[in-house]
C-alpha positions in Angstrom: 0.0 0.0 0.0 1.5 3.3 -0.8 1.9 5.6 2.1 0.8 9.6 1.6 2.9 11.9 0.5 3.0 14.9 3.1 3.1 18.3 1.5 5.4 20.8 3.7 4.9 23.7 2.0 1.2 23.6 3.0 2.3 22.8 6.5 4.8 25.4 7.1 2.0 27.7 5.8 -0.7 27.0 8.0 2.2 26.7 11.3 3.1 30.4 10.5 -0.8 31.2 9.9 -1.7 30.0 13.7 1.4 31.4 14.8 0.6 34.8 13.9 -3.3 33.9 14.6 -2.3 33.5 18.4 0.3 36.8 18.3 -2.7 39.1 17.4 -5.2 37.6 19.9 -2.6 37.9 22.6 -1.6 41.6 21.4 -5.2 42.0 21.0 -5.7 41.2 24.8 -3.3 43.7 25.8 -4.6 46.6 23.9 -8.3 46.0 25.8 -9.4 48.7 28.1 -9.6 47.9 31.8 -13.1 46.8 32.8 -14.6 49.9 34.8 -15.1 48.8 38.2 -16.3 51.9 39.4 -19.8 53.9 38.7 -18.0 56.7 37.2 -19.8 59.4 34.9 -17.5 57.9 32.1 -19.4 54.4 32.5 -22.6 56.4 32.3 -21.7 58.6 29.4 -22.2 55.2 27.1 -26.3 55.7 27.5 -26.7 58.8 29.9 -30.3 58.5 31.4 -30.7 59.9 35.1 -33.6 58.8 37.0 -34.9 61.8 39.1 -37.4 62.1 42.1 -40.2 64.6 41.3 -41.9 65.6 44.6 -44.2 68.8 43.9 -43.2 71.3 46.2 -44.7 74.8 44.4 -43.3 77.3 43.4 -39.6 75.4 43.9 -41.2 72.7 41.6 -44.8 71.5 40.4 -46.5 70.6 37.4 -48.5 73.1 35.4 -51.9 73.3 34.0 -50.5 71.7 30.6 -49.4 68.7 32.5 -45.4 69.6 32.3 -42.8 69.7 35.3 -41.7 73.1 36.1 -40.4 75.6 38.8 -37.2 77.1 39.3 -35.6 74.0 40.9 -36.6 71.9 38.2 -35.3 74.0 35.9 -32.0 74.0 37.4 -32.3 70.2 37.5 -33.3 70.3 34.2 -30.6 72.5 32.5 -28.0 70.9 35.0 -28.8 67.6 33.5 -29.0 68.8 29.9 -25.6 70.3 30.5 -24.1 66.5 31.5 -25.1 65.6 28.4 -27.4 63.3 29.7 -31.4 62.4 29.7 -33.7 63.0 32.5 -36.3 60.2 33.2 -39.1 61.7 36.0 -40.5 59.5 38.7 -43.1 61.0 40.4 -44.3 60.2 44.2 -43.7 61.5 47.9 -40.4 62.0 49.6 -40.3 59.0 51.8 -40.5 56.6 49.3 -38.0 58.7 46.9 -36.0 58.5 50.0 -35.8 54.4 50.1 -35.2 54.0 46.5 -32.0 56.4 46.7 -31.0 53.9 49.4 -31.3 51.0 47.1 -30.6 52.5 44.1 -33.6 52.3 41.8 -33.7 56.4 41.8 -30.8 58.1 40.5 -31.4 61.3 42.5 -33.4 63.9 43.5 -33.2 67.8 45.0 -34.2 70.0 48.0 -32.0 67.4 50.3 -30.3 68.3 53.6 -27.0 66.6 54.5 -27.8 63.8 57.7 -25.3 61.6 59.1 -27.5 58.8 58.7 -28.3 59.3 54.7 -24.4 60.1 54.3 -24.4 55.8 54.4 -26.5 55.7 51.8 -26.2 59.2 49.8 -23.8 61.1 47.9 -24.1 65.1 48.4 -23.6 67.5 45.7 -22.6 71.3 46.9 -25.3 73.0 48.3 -27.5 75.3 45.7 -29.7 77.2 48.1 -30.2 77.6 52.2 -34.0 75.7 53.2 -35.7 77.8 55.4 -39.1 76.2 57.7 -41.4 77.7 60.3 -44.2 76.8 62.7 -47.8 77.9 61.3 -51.0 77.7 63.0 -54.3 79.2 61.6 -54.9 82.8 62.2 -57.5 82.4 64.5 -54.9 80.4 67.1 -52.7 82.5 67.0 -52.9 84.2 70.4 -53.2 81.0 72.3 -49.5 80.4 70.6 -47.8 83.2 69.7 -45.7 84.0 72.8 -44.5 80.4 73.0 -40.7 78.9 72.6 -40.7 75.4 70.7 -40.2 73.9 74.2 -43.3 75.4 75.8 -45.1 74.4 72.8 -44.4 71.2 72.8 -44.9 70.9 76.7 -48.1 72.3 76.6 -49.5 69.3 74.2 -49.1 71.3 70.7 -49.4 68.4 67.8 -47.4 69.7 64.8 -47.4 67.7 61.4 -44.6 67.2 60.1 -43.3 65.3 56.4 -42.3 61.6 56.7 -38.2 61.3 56.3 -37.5 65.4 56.4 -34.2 66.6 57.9 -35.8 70.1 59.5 -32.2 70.9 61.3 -31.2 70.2 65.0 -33.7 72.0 66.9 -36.5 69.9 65.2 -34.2 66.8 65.0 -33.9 67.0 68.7 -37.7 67.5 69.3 -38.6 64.8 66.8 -36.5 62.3 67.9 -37.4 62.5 71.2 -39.6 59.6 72.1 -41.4 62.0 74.6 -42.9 64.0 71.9 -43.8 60.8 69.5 -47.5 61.2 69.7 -47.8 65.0 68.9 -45.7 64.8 65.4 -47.7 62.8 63.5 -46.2 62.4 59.9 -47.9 63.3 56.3 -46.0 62.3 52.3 -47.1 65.8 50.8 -47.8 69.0 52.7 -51.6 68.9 51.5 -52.3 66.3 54.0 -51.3 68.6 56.7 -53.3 71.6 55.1 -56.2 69.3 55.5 -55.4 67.7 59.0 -55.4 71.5 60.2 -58.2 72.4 58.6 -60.4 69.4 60.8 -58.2 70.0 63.6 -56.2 67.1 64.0 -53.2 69.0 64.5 -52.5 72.1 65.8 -49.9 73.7 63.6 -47.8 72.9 60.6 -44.0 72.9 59.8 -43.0 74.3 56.5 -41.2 76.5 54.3 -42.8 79.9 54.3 -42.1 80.7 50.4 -44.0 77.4 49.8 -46.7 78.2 52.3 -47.0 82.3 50.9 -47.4 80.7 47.4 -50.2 78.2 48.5 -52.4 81.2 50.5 -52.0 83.3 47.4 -53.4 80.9 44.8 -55.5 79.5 47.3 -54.9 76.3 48.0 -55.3 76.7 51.1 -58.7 77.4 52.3 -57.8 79.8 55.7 -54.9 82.0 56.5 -52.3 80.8 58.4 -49.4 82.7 60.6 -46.6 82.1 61.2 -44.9 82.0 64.7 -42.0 84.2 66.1 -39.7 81.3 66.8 -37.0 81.5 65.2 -36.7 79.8 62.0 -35.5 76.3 60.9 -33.3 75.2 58.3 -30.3 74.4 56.4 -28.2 74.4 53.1 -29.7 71.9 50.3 -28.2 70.1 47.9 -29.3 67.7 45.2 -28.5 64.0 46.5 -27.5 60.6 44.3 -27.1 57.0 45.4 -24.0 55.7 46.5 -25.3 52.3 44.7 -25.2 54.5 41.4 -22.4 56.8 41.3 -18.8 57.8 43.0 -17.3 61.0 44.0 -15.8 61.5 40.5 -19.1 61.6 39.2 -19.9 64.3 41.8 -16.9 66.4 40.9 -18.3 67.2 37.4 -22.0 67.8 38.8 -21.1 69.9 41.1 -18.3 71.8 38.4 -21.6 72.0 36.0 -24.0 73.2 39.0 -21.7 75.9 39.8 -21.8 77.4 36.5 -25.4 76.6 35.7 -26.2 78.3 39.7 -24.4 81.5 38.1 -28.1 82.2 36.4 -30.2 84.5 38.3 -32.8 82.7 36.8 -32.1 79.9 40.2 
């Protein structure tokens, strides 16, 4: 039987075609990018969609008889956003439960947010963009019965004030809410209306809130009585938009808060 004949031209032809097959993928491997490991803006730059909170707050932000978001913090969100280079998705609902989904990081972010300890585990702060500012109201026809009152003596005497579920109000309300003494007499609401209402069948006594927002509301009338507020002095602190830790890193936060800066510069905000 004759035995095949082996051609070694062929052969050294395909040896130096897997050779050099092998070299590229190797070379190949080398050249790839590092994986990105962190939640850097770069990784989101691929397909830039930022899922924001939307709690109506008027004037800050609401949406208008035609059904569209506006206010002047929304439209510093909005042009802050746009200036990223990214797209803003809206999901509306009450601050509490924008709150937990920041912690578990199925909400990008949101605005109007005071720096906590406890939602520094959870929460990345941009710079602040504007100083919140809250008083005690009670309906005009109270007032007298209140109006020479500290906090303390208030709250001593019985005095229920309604609060919003998951607020930071600063240390002298932090101290009075988280006092398990005063439990019963701060009931909690999701949206201010429920506390415009809760006064108005006297379930509570007053109402904590930011006087802009409350001003706004008594001239458009939505709410049905006048309210005063009380000569203690005010509540508050500087706010700052605020993005999950699940989501982003502090390089991310560098260039928001570079773009916020300049986009603040408008008087507009």
């Amino acid at each position: 039987m004759e035995k095949p004949q082996i051609d070694f031209k062929l052969s050294g032809l395909i040896f130096v075609l897997v050779v050099f097959s092998v070299t590229n993928i190797a070379l190949a491997s080398e050249r790839q990018p590092p994986t990105v490991s962190n939640k850097s803006l770069e990784k989101k730059d691929q397909n830039c969609v930022l899922h924001y909170g939307f709690t109506e707050w008027k004037p800050l932000q609401y949406v208008n008889a035609q059904g569209k978001p506006t206010g002047t913090q929304f439209l510093l969100t909005q042009n802050v956003v746009k200036a990223l280079g990214c797209e803003l998705k809206i999901t509306f609902g009450p601050w509490d439960s924008h709150i937990r989904n920041i912690k578990n990081g199925s909400l990008d972010f949101l605005s109007n947010a005071t720096f906590s300890e406890e939602r520094n585990e959870f929460a990345l702060f941009s710079e602040p963009y504007r100083k919140d500012e809250f008083a005690i109201f009670v309906r005009q026809e109270d007032i007298q019965k209140y109006k020479n009152k500290s906090l303390t003596e208030l709250m001593e005497s019985g005095f229920r004030l309604g609060v919003g579920e998951n607020y930071v109000y600063g240390k002298r309300i932090s101290d009075i809410i988280n006092n398990p003494k005063y439990t019963s007499q701060l009931p909690g609401v999701y949206y201010l209306e429920e506390n415009i209402e809760k006064l108005n069948r006297g379930e509570i006594d007053g109402l904590l809130d930011d006087p802009l927002v409350i001003s706004y509301k008594m001239r458009t009338k939505e709410i049905p009585y006048k309210l005063i507020s009380l000569k203690i002095k005010a509540f508050g602190a500087p706010v700052s938009f605020m993005f999950s830790r699940k989501n982003f890193d502090e390089s991310f936060m560098e260039k928001f808060n570079a773009v916020l800066k300049k986009t603040s510069e408008n008087k507009e905000y």
